[in-house]
ROBA-952948 format. One line per 3 residues: number of its first residue (from 0); their letters; for each residue x, y, z of N, C-alpha, C. Coordinates in nm, 4 decimals. Layout:
<atoms>
NUM = a = X:Y:Z:X:Y:Z:X:Y:Z; ...
</atoms>
This chain:
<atoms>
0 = xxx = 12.7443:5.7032:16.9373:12.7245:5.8070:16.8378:12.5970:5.7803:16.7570; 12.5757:5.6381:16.7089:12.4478:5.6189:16.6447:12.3307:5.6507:16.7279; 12.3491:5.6385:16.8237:12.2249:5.6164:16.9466:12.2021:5.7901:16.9593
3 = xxx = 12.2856:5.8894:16.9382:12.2542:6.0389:16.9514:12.2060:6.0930:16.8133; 12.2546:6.0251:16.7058:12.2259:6.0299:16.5972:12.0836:6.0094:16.5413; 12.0651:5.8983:16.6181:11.8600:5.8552:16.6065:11.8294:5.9834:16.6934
6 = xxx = 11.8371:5.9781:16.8165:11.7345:6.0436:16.8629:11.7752:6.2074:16.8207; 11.8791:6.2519:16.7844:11.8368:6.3736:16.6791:11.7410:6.4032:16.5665; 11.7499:6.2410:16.4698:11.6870:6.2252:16.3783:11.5037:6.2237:16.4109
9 = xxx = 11.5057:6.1713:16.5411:11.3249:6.1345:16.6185:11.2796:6.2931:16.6358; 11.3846:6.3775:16.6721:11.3484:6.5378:16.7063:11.3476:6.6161:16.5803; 11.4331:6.5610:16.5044:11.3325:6.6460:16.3532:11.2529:6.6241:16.3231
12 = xxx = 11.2577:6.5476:16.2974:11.0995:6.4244:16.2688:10.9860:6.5205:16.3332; 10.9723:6.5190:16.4451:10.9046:6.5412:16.4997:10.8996:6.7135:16.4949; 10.9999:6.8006:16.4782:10.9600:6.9365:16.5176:10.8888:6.9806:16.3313
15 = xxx = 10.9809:6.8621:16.2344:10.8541:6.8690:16.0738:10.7476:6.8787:16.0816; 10.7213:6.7838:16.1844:10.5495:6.7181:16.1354:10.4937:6.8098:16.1876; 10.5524:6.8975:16.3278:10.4869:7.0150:16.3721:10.4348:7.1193:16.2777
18 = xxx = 10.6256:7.1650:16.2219:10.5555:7.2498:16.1397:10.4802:7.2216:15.9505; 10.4661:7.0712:15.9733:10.4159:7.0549:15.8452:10.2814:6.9918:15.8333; 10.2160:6.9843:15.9920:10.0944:6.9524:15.9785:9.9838:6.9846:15.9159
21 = xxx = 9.9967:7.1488:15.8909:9.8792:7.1678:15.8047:9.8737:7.1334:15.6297; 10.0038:7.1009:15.6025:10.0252:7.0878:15.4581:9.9114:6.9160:15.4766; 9.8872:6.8258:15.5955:9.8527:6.6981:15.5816:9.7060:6.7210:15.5403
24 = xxx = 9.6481:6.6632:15.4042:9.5365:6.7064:15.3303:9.4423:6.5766:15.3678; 9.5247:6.4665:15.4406:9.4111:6.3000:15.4595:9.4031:6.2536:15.3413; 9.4904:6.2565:15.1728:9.4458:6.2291:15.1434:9.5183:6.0737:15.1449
27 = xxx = 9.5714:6.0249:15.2138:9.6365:5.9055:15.2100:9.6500:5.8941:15.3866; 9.6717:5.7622:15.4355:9.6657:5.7557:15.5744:9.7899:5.8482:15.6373; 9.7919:5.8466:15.7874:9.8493:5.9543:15.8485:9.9656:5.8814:15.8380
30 = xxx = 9.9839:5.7911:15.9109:10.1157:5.6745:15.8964:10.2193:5.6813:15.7850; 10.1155:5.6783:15.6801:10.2000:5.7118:15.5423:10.2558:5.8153:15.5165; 10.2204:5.9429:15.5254:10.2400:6.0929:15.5342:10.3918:6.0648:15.6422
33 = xxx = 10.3522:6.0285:15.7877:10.4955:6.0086:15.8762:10.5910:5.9875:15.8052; 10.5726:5.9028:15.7608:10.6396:5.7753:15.7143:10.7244:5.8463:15.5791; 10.6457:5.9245:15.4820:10.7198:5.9994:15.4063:10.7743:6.1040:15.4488
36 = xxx = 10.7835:6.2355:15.5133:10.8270:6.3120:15.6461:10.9296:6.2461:15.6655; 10.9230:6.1034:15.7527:11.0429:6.0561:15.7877:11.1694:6.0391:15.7266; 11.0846:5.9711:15.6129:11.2130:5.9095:15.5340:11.2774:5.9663:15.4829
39 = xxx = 11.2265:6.1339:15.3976:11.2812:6.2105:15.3604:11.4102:6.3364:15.4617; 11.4041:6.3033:15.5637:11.4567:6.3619:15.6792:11.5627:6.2663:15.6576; 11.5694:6.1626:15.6749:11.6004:5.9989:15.6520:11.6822:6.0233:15.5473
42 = xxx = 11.6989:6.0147:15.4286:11.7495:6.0681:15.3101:11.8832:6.1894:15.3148; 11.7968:6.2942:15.3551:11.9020:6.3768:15.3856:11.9998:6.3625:15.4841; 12.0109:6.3175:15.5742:12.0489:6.2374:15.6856:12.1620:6.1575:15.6003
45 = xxx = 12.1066:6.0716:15.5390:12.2058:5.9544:15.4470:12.3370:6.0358:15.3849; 12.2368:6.1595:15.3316:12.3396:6.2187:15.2044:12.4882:6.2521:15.2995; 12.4479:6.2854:15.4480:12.5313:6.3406:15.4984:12.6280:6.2560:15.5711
48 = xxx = 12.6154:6.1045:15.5606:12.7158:5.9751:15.6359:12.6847:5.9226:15.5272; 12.7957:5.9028:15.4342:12.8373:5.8900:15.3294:12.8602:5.7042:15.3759; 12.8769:5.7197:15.4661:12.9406:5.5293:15.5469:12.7877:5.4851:15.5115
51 = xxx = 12.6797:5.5202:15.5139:12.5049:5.4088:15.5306:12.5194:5.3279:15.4082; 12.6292:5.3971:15.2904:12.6038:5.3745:15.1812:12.6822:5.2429:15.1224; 12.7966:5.2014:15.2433:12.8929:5.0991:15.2001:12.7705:4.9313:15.1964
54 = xxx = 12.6182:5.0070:15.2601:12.5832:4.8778:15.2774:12.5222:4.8466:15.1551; 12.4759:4.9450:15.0553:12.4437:4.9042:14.9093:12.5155:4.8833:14.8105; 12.6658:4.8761:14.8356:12.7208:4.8523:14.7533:12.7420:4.7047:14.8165
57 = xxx = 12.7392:4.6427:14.9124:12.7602:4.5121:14.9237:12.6119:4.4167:14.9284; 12.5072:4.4963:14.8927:12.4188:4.4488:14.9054:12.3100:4.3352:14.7739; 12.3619:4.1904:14.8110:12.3053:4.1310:14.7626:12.1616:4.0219:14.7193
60 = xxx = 12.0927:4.1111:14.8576:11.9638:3.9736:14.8648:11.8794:3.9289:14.7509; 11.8586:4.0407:14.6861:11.7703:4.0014:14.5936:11.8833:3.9809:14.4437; 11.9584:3.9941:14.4042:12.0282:3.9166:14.3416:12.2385:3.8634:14.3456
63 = xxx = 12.2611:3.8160:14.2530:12.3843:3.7633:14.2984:12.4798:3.8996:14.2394; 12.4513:3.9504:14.1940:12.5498:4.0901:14.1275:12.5058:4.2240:14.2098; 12.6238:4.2810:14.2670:12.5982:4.4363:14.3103:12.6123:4.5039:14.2506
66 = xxx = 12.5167:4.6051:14.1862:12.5498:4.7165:14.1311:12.6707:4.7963:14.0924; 12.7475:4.7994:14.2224:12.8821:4.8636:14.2240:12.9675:4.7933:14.2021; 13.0345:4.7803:14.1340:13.2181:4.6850:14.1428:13.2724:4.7728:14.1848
69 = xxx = 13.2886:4.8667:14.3134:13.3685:4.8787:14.3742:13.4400:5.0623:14.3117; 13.3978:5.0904:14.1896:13.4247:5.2142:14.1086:13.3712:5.3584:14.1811; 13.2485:5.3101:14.2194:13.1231:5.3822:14.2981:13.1759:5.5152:14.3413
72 = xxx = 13.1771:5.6449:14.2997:13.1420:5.7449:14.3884:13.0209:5.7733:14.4642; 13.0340:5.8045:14.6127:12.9114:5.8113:14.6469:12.8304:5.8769:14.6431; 12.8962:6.0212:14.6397:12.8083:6.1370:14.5509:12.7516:6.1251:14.4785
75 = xxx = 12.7835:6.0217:14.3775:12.7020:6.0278:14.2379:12.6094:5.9128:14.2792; 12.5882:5.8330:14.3422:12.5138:5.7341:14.4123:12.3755:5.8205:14.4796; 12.4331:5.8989:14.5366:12.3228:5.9881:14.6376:12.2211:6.0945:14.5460
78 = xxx = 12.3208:6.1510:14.4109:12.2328:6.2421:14.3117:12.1450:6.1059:14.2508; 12.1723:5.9842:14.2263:12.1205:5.9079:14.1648:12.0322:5.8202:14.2210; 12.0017:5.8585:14.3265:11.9124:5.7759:14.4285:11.7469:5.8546:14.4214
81 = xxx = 11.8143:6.0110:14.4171:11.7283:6.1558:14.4411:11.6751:6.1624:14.3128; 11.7562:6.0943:14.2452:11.6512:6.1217:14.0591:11.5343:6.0226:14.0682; 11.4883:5.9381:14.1649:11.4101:5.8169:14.1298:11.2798:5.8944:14.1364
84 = xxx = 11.1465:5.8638:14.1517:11.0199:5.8901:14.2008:10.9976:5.8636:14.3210; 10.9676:5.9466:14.3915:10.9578:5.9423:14.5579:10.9087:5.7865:14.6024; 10.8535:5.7487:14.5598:10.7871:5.6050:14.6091:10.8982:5.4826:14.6041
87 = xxx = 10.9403:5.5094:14.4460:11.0692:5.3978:14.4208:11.1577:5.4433:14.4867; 11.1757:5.5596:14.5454:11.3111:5.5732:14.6473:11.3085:5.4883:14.7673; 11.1356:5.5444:14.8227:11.1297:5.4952:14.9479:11.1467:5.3597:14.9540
90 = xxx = 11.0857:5.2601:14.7904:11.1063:5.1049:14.8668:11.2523:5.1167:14.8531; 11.3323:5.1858:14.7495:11.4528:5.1138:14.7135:11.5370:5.1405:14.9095; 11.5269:5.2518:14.9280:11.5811:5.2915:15.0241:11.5493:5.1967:15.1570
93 = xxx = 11.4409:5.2021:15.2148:11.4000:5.1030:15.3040:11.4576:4.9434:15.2672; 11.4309:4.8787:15.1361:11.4956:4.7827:15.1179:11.6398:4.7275:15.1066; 11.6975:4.8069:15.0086:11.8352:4.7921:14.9580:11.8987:4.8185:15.0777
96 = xxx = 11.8809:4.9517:15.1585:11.9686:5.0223:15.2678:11.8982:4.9961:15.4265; 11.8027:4.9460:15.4205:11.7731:4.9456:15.5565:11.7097:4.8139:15.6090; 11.7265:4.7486:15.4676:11.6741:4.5623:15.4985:11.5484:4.5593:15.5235
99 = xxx = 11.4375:4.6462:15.5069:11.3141:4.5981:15.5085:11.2399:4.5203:15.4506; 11.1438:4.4189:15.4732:11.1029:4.3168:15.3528:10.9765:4.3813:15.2937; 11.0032:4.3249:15.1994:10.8751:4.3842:15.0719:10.7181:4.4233:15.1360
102 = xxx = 10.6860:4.3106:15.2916:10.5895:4.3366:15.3186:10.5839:4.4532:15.4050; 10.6766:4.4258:15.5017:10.6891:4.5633:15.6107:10.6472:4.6559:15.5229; 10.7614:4.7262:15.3954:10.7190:4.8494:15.3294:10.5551:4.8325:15.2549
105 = xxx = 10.5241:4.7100:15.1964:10.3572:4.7732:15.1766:10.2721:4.8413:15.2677; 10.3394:4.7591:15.3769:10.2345:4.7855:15.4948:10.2445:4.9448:15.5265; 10.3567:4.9964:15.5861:10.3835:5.1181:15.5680:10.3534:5.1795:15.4750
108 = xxx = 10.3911:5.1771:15.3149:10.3296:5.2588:15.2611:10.1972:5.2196:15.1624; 10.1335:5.1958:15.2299:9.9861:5.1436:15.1586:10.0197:5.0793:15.0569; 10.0761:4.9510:14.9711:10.0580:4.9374:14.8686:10.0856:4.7929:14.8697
111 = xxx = 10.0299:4.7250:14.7539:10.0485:4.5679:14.7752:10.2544:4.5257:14.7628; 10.1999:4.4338:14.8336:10.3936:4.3821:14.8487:10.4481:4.3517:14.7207; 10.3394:4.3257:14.5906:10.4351:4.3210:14.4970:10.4458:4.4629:14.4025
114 = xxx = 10.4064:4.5578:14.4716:10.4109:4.6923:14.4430:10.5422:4.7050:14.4925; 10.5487:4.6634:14.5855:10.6977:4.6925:14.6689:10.7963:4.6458:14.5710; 10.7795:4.5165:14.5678:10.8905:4.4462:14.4743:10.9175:4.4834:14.3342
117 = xxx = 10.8161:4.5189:14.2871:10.8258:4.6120:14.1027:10.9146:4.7125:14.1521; 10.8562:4.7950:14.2149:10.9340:4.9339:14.2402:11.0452:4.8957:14.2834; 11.1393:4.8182:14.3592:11.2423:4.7991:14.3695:11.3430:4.7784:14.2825
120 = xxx = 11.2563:4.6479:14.1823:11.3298:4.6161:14.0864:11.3381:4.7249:13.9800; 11.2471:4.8040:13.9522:11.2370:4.9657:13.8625:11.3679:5.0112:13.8881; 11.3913:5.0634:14.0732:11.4816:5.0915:14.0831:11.6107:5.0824:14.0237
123 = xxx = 11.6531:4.9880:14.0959:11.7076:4.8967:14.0415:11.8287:4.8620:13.9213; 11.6649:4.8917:13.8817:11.7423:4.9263:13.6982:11.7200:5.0717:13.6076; 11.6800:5.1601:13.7227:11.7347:5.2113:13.6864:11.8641:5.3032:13.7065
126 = xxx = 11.9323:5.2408:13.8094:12.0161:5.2975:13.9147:12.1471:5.2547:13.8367; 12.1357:5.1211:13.7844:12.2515:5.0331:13.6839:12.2722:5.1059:13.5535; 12.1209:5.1534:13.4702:12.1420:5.1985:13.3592:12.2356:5.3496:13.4156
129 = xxx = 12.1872:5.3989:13.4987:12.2492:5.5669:13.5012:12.3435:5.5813:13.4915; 12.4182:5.4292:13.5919:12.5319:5.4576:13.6104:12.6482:5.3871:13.5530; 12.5946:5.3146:13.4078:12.6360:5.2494:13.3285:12.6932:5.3614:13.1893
132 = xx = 12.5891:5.4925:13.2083:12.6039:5.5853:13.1602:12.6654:5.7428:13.1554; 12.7468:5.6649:13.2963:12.7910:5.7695:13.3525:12.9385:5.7819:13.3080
</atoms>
């Protein structure tokens, strides 16, 4: 099922970029542009297997406390992911949910690795405050 699931996900991907090529202005590399295209396909995708999400609530690499004790709706996880700034989504998302390391995502999205790592930790906090406030 995962394996039909990607390559559905490779054919949107791909019939976007078709029809979203002319919106691509160069002003950032092409890779990067994919790469956002993707992820955002990627995203919506998530919202809709509610399961991608059991892996951030157990997810501890970068520190010893998870966010969630376990209270977590995931709905409200997914509106609260979508409130970030497109960039802090993408590291939080690639990192937190898809295990990428700080460098992979600079590399991908143009920016130094400890760009990666601020924005994560931004995330982060602000994902704790929201939902501390919720």
């Amino acid at each position: 099922a995962d394996k039909a699931l990607a390559d559905d996900l490779v054919q949107e991907v791909f019939v976007q970029l078709w029809q979203k090529l002319g919106s691509f202005r160069g002003e950032s590399k092409f890779s990067s542009w994919l790469y956002r295209v993707t992820t955002n396909i990627c995203l919506t995708e998530i919202r809709k297997q509610k399961r991608w999400f059991s892996r951030f609530t157990s997810d501890s690499k970068e520190t010893s406390e998870p966010i969630n004790e376990g209270n977590l709706d995931v709905s409200q996880l997914d509106k609260l992911i979508l409130k970030l700034p497109e960039q802090t989504r993408q590291v939080f998302v690639l990192h937190a949910l898809q295990g990428e390391s700080h460098q992979q995502i600079a590399d991908w999205l143009g920016i130094a690795p400890g760009t990666s790592k601020a924005q994560f930790h931004r995330a982060r906090k602000r994902l704790e405050e929201w939902l501390q406030d919720e």
